[in-house]
C-alpha positions as CSV (number, residue, x, y, z in Angstrom):
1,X,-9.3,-12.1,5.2
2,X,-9.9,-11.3,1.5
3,X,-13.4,-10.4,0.2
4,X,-13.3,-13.2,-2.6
5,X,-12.6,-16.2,-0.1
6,X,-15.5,-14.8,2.5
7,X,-17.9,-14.6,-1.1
8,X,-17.6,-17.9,-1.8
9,X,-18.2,-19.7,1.4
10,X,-21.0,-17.2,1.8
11,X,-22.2,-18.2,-1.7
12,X,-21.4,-21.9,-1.4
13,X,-23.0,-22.0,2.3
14,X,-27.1,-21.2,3.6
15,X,-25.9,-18.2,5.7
16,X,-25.9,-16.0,2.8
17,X,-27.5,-12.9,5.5
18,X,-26.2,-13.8,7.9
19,X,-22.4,-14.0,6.7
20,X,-23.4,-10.7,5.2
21,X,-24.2,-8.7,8.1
């Protein structure tokens, strides 16, 4: 659960929002 490996799924994927939230 690191915040680099949820920012680049979030980046790489069209649920920037709600990945986000």
């Amino acid at each position: 659960m690191k915040p680099l490996r949820s920012i680049h799924p979030v980046k790489k994927q069209p649920v920037s929002p709600l990945t986000k939230c």
